[in-house]
N, C-alpha and C positions, 0 to 999 in steps of 0.2 A: 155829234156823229153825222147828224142830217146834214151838217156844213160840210164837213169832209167829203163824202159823197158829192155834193152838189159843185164841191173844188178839182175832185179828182178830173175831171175831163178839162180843166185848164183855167176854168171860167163860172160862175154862179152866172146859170142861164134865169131870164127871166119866167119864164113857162115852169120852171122850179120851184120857185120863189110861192109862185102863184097855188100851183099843186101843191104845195107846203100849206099854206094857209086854209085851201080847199079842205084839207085831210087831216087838218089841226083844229077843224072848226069847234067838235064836240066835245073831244072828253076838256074835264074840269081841268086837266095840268097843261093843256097846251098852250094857255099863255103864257108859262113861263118856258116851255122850250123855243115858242118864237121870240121871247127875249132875247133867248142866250143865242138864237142862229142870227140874227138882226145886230146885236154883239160884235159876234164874230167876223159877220159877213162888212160891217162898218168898220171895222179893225184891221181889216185885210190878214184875221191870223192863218197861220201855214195851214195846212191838211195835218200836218204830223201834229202840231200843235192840239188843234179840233180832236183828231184823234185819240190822244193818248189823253187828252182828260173825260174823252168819254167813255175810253173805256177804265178810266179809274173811276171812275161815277159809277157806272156799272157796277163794278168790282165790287165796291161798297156798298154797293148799293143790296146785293149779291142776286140770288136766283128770283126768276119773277115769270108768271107766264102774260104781261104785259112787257114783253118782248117779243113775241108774237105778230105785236099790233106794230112795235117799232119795225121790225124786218116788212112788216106788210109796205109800211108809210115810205121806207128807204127803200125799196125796190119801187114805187110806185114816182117817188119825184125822180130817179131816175131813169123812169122811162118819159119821163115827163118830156125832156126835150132831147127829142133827134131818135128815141129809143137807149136802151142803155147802152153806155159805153162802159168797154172793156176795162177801163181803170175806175169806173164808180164799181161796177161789180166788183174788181180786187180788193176796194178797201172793204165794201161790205162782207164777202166771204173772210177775208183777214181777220173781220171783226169777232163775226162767229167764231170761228175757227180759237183766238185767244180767250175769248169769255171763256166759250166752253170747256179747254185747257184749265182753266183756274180757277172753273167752281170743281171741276173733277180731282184737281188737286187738291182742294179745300176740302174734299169728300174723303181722299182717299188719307190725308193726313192725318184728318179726324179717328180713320178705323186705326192707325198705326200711334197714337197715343193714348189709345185705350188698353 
């Protein structure tokens, strides 16, 4: 998702890249999410591509309040360079916006087969 984001404005700015790493320093899992953005970003894979498998990661991943920290990190490399732009913000609000759709469907489906 960090990739997406940092796609949506046209281009993986470098000042991104950078803030990424700044912001990835500590916790224990972030070397592998700078695997999978370094990945990506060497692959040249699409925004929609990026996209839809993080929010199938997600997904499975299911509810967490270390999403929190991720909405913090994606808003933050996004302001990284230039300030945000209008298409990193869409794909991050889209993000939210689907998660929460389908843990709440996961919630409500759960009361209706009881």
């Amino acid at each position: 998702l960090m990739y997406a984001v940092t796609k949506a404005d046209g281009e993986v700015q470098a000042s991104e890249v950078a803030k990424l790493k700044d912001l990835l320093a500590q916790p224990p899992w972030s070397a592998a999410i700078q695997w999978s953005f370094d990945y990506e970003n060497s692959r040249h894979i699409t925004l929609e591509e990026a996209y839809a498998k993080a929010l199938q990661t997600c997904q499975e991943y299911g509810p967490s309040e270390e999403y929190v920290f991720l909405f913090e990190v994606l808003d933050a490399v996004a302001a990284a360079s230039s300030g945000k732009d209008v298409n990193e913000m869409t794909v991050i609000e889209r993000f939210k916006k689907e998660l929460r759709a389908h843990f709440l469907e996961e919630d409500l489906s759960g009361l209706t087969e009881e």
